[in-house]
Backbone as a printed PyTorch tensor [residue, N CA C, xyz], in Angstrom:
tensor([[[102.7800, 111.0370,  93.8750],
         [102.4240, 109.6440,  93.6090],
         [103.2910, 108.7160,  94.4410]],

        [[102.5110, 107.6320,  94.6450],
         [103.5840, 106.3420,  95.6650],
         [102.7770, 104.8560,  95.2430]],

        [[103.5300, 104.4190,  95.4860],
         [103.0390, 102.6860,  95.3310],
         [102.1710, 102.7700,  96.4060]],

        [[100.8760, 101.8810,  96.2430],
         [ 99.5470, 101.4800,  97.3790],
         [100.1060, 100.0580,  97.9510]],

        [[ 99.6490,  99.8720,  99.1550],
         [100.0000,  98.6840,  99.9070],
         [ 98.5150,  98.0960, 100.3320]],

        [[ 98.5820,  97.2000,  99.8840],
         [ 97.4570,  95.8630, 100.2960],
         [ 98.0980,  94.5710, 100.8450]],

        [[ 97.5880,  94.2440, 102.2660],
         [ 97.7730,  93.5070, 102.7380],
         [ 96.2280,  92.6440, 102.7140]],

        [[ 96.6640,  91.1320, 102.3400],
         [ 95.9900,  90.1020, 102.1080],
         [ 96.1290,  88.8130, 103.0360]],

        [[ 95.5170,  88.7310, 104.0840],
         [ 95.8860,  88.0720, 105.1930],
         [ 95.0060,  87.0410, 105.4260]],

        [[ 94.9680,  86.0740, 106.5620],
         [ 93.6780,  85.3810, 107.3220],
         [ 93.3870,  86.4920, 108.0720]],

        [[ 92.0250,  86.2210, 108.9070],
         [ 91.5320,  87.3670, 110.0310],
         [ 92.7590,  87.1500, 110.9280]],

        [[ 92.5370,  88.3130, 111.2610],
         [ 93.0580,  88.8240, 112.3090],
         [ 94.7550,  89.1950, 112.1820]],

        [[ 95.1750,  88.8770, 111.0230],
         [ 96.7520,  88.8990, 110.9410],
         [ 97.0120,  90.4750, 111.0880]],

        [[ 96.5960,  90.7840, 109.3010],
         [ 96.8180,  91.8800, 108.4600],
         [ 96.3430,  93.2010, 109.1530]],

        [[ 95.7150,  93.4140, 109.8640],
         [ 95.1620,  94.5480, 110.5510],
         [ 95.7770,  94.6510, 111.5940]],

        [[ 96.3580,  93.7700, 112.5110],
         [ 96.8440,  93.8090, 113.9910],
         [ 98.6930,  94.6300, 113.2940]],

        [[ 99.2230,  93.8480, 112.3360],
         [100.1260,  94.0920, 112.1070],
         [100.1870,  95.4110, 111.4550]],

        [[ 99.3410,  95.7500, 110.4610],
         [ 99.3040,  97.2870, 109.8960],
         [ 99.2790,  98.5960, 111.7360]],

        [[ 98.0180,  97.6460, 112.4900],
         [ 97.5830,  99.1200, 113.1830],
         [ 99.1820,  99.2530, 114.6450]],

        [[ 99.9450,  98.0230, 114.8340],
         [101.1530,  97.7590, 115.3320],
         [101.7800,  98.9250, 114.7560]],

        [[102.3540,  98.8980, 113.0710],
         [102.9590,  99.6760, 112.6530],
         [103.0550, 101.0490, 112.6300]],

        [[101.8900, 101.1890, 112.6500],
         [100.9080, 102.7160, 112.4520],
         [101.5230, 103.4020, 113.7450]],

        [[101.0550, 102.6410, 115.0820],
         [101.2730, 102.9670, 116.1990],
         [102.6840, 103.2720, 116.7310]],

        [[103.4000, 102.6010, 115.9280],
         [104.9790, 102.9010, 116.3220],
         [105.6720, 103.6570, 115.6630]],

        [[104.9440, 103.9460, 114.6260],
         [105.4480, 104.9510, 113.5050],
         [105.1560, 106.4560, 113.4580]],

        [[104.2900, 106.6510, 114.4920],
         [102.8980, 107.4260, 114.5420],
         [102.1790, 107.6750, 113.2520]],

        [[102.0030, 107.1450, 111.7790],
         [101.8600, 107.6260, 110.6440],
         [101.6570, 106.1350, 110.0210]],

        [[100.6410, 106.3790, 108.7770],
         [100.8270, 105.3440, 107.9930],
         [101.5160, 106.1530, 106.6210]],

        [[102.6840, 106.1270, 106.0410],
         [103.0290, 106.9130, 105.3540],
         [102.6570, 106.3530, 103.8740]],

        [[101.7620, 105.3340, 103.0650],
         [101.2830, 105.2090, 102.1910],
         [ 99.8870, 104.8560, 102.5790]],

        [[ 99.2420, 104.9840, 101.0120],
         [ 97.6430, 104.5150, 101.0240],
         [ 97.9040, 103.0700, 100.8470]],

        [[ 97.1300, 102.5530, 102.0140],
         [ 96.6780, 101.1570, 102.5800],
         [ 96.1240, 101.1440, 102.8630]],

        [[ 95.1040,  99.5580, 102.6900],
         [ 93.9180,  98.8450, 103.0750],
         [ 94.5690,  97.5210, 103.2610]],

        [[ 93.6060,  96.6810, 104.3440],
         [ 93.6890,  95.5250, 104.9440],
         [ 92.6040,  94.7620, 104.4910]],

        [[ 92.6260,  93.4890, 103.9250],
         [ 91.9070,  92.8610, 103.4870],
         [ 92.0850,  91.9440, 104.1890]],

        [[ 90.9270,  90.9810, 105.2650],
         [ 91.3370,  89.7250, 105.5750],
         [ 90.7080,  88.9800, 104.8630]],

        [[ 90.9640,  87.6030, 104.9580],
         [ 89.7500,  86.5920, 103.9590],
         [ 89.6900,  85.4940, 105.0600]],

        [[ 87.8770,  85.7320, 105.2050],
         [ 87.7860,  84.0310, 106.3050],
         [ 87.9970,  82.9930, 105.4840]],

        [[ 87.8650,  81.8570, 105.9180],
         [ 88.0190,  80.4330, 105.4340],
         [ 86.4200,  80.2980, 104.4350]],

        [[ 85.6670,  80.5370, 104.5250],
         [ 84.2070,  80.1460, 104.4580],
         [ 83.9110,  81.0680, 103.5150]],

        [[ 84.6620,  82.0700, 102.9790],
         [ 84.4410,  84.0220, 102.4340],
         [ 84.4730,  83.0880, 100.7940]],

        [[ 83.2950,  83.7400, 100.1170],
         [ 83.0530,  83.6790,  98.4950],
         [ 84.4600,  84.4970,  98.0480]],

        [[ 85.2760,  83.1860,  96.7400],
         [ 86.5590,  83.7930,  96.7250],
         [ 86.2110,  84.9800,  94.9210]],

        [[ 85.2530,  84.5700,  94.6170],
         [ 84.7350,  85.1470,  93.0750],
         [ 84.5290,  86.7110,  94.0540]],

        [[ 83.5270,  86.8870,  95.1000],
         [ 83.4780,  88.4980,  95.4830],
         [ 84.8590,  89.1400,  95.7330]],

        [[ 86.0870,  88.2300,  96.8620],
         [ 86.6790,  88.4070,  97.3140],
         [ 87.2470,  88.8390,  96.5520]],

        [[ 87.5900,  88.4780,  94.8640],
         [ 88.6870,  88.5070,  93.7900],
         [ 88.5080,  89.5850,  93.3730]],

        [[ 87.2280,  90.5150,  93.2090],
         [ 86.3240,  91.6080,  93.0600],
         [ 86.9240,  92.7750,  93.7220]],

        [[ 86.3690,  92.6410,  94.9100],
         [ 86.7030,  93.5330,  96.1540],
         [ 88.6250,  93.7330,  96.0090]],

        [[ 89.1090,  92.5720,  95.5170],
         [ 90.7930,  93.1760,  96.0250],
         [ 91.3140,  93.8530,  95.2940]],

        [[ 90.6040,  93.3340,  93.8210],
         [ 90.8570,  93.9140,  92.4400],
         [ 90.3960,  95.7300,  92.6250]],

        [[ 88.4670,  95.6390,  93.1220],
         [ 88.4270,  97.1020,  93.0500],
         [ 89.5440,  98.3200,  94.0500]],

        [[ 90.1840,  97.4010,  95.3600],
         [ 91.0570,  97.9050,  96.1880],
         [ 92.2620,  97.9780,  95.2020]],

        [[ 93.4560,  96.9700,  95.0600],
         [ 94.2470,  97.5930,  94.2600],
         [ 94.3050,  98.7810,  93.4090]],

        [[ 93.0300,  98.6880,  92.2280],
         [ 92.7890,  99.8440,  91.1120],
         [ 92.5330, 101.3840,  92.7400]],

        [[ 92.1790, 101.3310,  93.5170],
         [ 91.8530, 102.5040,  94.3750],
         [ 92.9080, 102.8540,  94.8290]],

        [[ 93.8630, 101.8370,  95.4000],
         [ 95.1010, 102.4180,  95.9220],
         [ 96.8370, 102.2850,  95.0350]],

        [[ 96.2040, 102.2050,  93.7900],
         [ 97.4560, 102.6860,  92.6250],
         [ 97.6730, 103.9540,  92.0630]],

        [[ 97.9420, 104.5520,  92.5070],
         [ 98.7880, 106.1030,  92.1050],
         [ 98.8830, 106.4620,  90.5920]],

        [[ 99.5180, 105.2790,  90.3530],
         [100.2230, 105.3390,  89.3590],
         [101.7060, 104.3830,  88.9220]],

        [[101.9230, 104.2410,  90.0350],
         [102.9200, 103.4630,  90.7920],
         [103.5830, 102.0870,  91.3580]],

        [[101.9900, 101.3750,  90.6310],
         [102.1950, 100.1100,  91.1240],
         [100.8940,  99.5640,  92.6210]],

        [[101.0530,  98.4120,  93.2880],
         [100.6220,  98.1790,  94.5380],
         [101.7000,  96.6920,  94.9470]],

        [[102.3040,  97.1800,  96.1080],
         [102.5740,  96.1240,  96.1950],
         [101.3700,  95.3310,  97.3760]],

        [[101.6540,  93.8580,  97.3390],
         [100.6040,  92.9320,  98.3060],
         [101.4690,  92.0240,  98.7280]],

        [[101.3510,  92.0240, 100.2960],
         [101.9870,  91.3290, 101.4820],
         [100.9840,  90.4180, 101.4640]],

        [[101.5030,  89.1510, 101.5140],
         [100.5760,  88.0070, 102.7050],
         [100.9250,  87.1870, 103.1550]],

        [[100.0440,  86.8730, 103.8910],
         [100.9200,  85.7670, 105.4790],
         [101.4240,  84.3650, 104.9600]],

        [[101.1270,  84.1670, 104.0330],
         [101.4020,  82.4450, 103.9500],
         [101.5990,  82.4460, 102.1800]],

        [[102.9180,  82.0580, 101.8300],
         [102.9140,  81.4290, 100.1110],
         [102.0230,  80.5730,  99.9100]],

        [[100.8920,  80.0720,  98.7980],
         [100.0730,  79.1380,  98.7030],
         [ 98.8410,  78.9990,  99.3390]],

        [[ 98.7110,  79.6530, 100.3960],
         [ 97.6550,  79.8020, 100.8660],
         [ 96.4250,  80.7470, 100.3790]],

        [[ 94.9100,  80.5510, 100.5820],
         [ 94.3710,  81.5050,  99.6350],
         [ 94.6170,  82.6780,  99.4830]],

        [[ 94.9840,  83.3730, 100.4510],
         [ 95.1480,  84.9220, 100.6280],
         [ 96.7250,  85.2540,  99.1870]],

        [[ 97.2660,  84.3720,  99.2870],
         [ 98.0160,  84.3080,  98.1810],
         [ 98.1170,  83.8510,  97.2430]],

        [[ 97.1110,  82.9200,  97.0970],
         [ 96.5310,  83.2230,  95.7310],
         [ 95.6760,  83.9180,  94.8460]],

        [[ 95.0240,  84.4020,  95.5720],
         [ 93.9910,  85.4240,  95.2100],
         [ 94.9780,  86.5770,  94.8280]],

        [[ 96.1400,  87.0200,  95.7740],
         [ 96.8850,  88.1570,  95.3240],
         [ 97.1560,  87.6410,  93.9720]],

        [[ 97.9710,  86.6310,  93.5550],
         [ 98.5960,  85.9680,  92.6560],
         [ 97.3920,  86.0970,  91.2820]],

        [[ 96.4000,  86.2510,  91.6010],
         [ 95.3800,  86.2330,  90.4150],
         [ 94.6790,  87.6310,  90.2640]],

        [[ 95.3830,  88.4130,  91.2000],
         [ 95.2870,  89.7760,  90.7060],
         [ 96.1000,  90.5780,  89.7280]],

        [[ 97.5600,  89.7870,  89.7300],
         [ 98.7840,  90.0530,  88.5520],
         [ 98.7380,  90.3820,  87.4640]],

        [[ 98.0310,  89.4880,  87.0780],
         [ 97.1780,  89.4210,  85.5940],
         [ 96.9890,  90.9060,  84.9960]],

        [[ 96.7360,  91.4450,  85.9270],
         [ 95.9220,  92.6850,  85.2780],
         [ 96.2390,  94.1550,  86.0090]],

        [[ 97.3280,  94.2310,  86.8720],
         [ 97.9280,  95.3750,  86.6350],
         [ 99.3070,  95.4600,  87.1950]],

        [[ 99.9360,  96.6220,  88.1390],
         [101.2000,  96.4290,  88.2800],
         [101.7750,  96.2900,  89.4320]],

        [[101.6380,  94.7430,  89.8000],
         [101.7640,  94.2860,  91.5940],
         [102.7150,  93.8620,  91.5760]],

        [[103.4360,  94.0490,  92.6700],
         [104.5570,  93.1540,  93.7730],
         [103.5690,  92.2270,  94.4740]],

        [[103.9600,  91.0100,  94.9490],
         [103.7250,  90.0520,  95.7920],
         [104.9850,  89.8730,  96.4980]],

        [[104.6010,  90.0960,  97.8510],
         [106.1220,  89.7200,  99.0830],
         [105.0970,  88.5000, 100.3120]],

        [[105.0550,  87.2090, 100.3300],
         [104.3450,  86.6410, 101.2300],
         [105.6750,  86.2680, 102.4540]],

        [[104.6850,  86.2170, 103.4240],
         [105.3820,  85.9060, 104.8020],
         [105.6580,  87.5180, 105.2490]],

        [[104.3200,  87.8780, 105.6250],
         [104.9130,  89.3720, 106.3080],
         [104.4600,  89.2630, 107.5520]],

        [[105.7250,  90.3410, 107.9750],
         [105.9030,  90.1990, 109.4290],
         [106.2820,  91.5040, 110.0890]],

        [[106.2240,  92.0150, 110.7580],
         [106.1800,  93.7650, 111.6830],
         [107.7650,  94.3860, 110.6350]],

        [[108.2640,  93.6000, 111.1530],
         [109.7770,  94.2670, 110.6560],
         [109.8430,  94.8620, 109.0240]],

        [[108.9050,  93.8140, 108.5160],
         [109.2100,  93.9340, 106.7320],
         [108.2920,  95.1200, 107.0040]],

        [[106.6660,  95.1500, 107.3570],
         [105.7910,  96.4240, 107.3180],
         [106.5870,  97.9540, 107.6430]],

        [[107.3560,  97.8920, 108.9250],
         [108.1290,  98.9820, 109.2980],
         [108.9380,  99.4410, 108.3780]],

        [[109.6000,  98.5040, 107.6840],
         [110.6000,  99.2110, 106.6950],
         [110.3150,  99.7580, 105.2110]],

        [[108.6760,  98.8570, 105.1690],
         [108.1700,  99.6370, 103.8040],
         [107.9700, 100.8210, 104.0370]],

        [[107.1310, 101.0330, 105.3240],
         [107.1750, 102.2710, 105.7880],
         [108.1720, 103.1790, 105.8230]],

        [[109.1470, 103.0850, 106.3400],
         [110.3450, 104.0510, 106.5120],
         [111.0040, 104.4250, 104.8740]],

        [[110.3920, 103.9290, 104.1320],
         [111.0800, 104.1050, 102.4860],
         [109.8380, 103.7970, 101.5020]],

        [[108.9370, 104.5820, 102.0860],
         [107.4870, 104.8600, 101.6460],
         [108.1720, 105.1840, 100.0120]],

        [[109.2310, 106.1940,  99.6130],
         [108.8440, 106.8610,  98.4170],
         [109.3810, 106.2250,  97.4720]],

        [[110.0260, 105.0580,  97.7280],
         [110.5970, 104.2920,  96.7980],
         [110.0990, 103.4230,  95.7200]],

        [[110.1470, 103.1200,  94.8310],
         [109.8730, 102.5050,  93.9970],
         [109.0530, 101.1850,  94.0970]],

        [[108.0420, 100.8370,  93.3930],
         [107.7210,  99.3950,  93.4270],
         [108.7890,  98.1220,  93.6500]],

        [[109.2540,  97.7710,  93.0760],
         [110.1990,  96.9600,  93.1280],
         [111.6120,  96.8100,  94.1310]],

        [[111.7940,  98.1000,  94.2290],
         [112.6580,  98.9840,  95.6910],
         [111.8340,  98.4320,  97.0150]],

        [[110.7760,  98.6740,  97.2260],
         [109.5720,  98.2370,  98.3350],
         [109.5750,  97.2730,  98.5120]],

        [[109.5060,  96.1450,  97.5370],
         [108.9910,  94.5860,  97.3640],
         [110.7510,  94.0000,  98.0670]],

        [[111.6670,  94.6770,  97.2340],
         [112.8030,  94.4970,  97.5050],
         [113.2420,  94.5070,  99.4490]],

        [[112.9630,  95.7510,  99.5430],
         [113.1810,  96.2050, 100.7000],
         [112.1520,  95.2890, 102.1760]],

        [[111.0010,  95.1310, 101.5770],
         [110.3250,  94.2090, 102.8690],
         [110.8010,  92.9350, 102.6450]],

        [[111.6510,  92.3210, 101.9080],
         [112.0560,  91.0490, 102.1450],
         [113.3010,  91.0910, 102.8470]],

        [[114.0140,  92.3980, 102.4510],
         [115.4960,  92.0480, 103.4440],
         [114.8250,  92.7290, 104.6450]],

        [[114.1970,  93.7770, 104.8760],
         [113.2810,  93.7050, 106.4900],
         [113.1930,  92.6320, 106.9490]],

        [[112.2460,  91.9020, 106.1400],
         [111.7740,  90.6050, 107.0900],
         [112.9270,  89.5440, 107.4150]],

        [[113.4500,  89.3170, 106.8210],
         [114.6030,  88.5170, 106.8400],
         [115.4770,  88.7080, 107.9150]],

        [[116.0460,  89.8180, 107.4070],
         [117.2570,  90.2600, 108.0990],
         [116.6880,  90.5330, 110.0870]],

        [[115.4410,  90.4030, 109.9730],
         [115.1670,  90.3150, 111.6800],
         [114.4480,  89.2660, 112.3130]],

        [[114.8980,  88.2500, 111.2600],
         [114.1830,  86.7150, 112.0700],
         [115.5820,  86.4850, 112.2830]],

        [[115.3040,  85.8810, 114.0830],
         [116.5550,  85.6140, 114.5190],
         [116.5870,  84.6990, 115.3290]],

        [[117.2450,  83.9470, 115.5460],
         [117.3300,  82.2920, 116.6240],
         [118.3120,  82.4590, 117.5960]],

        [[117.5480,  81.6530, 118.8450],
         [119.2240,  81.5690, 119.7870],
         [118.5690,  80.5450, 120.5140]],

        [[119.9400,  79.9850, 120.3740],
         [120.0610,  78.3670, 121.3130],
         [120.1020,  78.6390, 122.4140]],

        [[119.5660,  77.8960, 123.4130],
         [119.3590,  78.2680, 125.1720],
         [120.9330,  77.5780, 125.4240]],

        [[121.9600,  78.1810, 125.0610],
         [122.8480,  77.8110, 125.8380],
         [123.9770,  78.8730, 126.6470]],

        [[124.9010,  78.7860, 127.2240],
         [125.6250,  79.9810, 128.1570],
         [126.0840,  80.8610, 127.3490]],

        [[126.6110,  80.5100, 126.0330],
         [127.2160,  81.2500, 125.4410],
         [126.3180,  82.5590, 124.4280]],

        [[124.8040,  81.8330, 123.6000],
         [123.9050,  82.7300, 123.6490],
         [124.1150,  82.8890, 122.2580]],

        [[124.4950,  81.7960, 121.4720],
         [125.2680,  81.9980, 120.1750],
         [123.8870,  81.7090, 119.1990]],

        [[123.9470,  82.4270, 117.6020],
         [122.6700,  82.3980, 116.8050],
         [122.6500,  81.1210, 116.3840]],

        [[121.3680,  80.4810, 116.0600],
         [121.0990,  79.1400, 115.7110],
         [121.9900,  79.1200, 114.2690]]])
C-alpha cells in the first residue's frame, strides 16, 4: 500500500511537470493521475471525476493533491474533495517538490505533504545580478 498522488492543475501545468519527473526519475514510483481543469470545464462533473480519481488511487493510505495556485479553482475543487476522505492538499507545485515525493514514495501521508513543501521551498532560489552573486 502507498498514498495516491493527484495533481490538480490548469492545462498544461500538471502533466508537463508529472511526465518531466517521470523522465528524470526513469519511474513513476506511486499511482498517479493528472487532472487538468480548463477555464470553461463543468466544475459539478469535474468534482465527480476527481472524487471518482482520488477513491481509485487510495490504497488505503490516503491521496495527497498538488496544485498550481492556492484559491484558484483547481484548488478549490481539491479543497471540496476533503470532506470526504483522507487528503493532503500541498498548492504551488513545482518539479523539485514532485521529485522529492517521488524519492520517498513510501512514506506516509502527511510525511509526503510534509516533504513536497520543504522540496519546493527549499529550491526556490534568487540571485541579484551583482559581482558578488549573493542570494536575494
Amino acid at each position: 500500500m502507498s498514498v495516491g498522488l493527484l495533481l490538480i492543475t490548469h492545462p498544461g501545468i500538471g502533466r508537463a511537470l508529472l511526465e518531466t519527473a517521470v523522465h528524470a526519475l526513469g519511474e513513476c514510483p506511486l499511482n498517479t493521475h493528472c487532472l487538468e481543469i480548463d477555464s470553461d470545464a463543468d466544475l459539478q462533473h469535474l468534482l465527480q471525476k476527481a472524487g471518482s480519481e482520488a477513491s481509485r488511487l487510495d490504497e488505503g493510505e490516503g491521496v495527497l493533491i498538488l496544485t498550481d495556485v492556492h484559491g484558484a479553482t483547481p484548488s478549490n475543487l481539491a479543497h471540496q474533495l476533503r470532506e470526504h476522505r483522507d487528503i493532503a492538499i500541498v498548492s504551488g507545485v513545482n518539479l523539485p517538490m514532485l521529485l522529492r515525493i517521488f524519492n520517498y514514495a513510501g512514506d506516509s501521508l502527511q510525511q509526503l505533504a510534509s516533504k513536497a513543501v520543504e522540496g519546493g521551498r527549499r529550491d526556490i532560489r534568487c540571485w541579484e545580478p551583482e559581482k558578488e552573486q549573493r542570494p536575494c
